[in-house]
N, C-alpha and C positions, 0 to 999 in steps of 0.2 A: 948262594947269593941270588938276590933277586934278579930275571932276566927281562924284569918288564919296569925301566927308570921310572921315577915317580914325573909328570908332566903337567903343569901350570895348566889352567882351562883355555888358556893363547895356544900354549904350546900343541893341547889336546884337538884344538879343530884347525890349526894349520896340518897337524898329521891327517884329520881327514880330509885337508884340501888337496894336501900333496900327493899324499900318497896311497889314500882309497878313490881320490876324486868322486867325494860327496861336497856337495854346496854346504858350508857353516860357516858364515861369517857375519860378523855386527852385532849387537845388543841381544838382541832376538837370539838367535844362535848359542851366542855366550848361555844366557837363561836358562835355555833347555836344557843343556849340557849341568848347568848347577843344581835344576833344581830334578835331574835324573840321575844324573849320574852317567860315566863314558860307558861303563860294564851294563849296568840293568838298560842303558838303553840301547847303543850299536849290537854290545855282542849278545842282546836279551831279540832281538827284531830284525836280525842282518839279514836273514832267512830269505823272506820275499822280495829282497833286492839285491839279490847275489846271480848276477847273470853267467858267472862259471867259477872252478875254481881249479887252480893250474898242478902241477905235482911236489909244489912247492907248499902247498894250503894258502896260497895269494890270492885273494879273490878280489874276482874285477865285480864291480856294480854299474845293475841299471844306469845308464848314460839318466842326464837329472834328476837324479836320487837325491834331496838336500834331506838337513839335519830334520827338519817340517815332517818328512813322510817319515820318518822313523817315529816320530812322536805323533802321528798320526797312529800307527799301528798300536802302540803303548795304548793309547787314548783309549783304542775300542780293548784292546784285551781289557784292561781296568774296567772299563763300563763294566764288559761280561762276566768280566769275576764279581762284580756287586750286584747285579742281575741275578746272575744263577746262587750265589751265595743268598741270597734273601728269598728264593723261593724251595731251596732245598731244605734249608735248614727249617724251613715249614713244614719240609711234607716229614724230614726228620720229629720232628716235635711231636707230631698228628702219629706216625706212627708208633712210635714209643707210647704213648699215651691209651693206644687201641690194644696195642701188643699186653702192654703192664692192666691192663683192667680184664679180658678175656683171662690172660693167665690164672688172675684169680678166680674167677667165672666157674674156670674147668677145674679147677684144683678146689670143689667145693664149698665155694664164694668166700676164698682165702683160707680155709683153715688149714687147709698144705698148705707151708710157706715156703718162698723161693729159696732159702738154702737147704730144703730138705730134696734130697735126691728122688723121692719117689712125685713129686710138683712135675717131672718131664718125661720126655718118652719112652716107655719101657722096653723100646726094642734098641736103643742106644747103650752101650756098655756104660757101666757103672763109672768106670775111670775117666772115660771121657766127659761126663755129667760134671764129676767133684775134680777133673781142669778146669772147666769151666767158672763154676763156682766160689773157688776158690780164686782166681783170675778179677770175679768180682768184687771177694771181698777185700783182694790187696786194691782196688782202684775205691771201693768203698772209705776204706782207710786212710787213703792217703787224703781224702776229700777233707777240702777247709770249710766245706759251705755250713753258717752256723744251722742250717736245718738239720742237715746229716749228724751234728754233733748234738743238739738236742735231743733227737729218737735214740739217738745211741745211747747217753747218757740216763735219759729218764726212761727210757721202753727198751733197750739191750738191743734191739733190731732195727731192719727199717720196714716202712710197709713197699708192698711190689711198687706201689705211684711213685715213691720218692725213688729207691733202687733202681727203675727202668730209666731215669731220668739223669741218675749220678755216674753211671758206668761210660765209656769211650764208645764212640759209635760202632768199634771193631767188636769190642765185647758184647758190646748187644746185640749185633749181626748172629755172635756164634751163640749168643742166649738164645735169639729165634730160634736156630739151628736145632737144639737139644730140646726145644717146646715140646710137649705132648699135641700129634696130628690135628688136633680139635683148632687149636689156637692158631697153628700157622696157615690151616686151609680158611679159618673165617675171613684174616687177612688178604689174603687170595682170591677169595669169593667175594671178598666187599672192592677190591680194586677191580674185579675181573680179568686177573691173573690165573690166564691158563694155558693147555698146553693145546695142540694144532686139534685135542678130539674134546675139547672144552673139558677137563679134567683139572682141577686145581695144580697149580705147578710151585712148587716150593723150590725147585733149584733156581726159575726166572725169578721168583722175588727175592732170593739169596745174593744172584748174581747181580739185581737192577741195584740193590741195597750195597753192595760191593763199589761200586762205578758210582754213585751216588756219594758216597762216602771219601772215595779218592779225590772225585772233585773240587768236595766239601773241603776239604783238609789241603787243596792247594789253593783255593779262591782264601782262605782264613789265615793262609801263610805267604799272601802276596804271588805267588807263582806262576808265572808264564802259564796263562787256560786255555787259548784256542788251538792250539796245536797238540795241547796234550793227550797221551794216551794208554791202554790196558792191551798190551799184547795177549794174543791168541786168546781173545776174550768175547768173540760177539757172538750175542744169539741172535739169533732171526724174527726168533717169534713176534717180538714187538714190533720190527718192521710188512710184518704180514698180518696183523692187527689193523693197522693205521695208514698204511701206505697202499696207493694203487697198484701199485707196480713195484715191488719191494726189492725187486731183485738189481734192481736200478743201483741200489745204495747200500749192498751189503757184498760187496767184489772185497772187501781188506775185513781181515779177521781180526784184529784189532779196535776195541770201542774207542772211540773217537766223541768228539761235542754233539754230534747227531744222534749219538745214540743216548746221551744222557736226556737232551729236547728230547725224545721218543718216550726213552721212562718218564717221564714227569708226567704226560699224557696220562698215565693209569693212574698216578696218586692227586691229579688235580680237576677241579670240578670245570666247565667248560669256560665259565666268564674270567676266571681265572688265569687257565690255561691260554686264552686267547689275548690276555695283556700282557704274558710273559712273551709269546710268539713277535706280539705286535713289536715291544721291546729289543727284540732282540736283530728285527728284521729292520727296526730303526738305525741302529747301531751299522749295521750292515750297509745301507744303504749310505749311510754320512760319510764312511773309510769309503766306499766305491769311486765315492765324487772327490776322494781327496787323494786317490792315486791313479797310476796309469793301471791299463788293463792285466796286464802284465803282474803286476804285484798284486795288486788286488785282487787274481785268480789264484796266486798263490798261498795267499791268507783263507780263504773262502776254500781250497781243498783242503788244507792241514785240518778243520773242522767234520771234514766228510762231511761236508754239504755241497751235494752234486750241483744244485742249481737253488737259487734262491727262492723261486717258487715252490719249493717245497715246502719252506714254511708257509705259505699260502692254502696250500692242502692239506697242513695240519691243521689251520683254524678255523675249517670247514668242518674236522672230525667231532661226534657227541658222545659223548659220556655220561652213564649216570651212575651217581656213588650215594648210594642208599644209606645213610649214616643212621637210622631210624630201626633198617634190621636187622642192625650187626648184631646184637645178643642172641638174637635166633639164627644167627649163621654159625 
């Protein structure tokens, strides 16, 4: 039996007048409630207005917490997921596209083709080549897009451009992964993806392309972004890259929002990179002035964003991504 009665949208903000003592009442009130919802919004955002909680799980709230600051917080996580959601899914595109043209490049300007086992590293076992491959061709298959059913039909195959492009960002992650060295270090070399002795680093673009992808896939499925996270996941290197003082914002091993702003740094070019910061430091500043200090330090850590001027000092940082001589990389 259900132990949570079904409650009229009346019934729903006199329960949080009464008995969480949040401010919700009147028109206004009523609104947010419908056009959020009770669940995606109180128990999606309670987080940074939850001033304790007793042995019972009764939690008392912020003294003037109204229904306004919960939908304040909603507001900016939504911006942040269309923000980062439009500039990942960029540097995704850009990558796939460098990734699927070099492979041909190295594999004899295509005549290996990608489902033949010998197109990837020959210091990788054979079986875990043809999982992968195979991994491909079932997401190959189940594809409706009428391109993919053209080249199958009239040409049996696909070429690498279409293929890099059809597969799930997970399967192309572990395609890099089996590349033949040539392919995964140009990547590397053209982002400036290295490691602390400037040496091409294939497990940081593994792992930035990991965290990238998680985020990808909860910004594209609505999901609560600014406090989300990748246990026992951080590398350093990127904040010793970029950062003056890196050791400031790498205390939780855990990737966190800061460190995906940090990867995007190496896949975006600076005028770019510097109106995603701007964007995002906008967002930040409009939740600040619409809560007390108090919640609105609690939103701004779930991020691992130690202080806000940090993105200040990212969009001071230069980059250059030579796109001119990636074939000679």
């Amino acid at each position: 039996m259900n132990d949570k009665p079904f409650k009229t949208y009346r019934q729903q903000m006199k329960h949080l007048r009464d008995v969480k003592k949040i401010d919700c009442q009147g028109s206004t009130s009523k609104q947010i409630l419908l056009r959020n919802g009770y669940f995606n919004l109180i128990n999606g955002y309670k987080i940074p207005f939850v001033l304790k909680v007793d042995n019972n799980g009764t939690h008392t709230y912020i003294g003037g917490t109204s229904i306004e600051h919960f939908e304040a917080v909603k507001h900016f996580d939504d911006e942040l997921r269309h923000i980062l959601l439009k500039y990942i899914t960029k540097v995704e595109e850009e990558v796939r596209t460098l990734v699927g043209h070099k492979f041909d490049y190295v594999n004899d300007k295509g005549k290996t083709e990608w489902f033949e086992v010998d197109s990837y590293n020959p210091s990788i076992k054979t079986q875990d080549k043809i999982k992968v491959i195979a991994q491909c061709y079932y997401q190959i298959n189940k594809s409706k897009q009428p391109y993919v059913e053209h080249y199958l039909n009239n040409h049996n195959s696909l070429p690498t451009w279409i293929f890099v492009k059809v597969i799930n960002f997970s399967t192309f992650i572990d395609f890099i992964s089996i590349c033949k060295p040539e392919v995964v270090n140009s990547i590397c070399s053209l982002y400036s993806i290295y490691d602390s002795y400037q040496n091409t680093n294939p497990n940081l673009l593994i792992s930035m392309l990991h965290w990238l992808r998680k985020v990808r896939n909860a910004c594209a499925h609505n999901e609560r972004i600014y406090g989300i996270t990748r246990n026992n996941s951080r590398v350093n290197q990127p904040f010793n890259q970029f950062l003056t003082n890196p050791k400031t914002y790498t205390k939780h091993r855990s990737q966190r929002l800061i460190d995906l702003i940090i990867y995007l740094r190496y896949f975006m070019q600076d005028i770019e990179y510097q109106e995603l910061i701007f964007q995002i430091k906008n967002q930040f500043l409009t939740l600040q002035s619409q809560l007390n200090k108090n919640a609105f330090e609690k939103v701004r850590a779930e991020t691992g964003i130690k202080n806000i001027s940090i993105l200040d000092e990212l969009t001071l940082t230069a980059k250059n991504i030579d796109y001119n001589k990636f074939e000679d990389l």
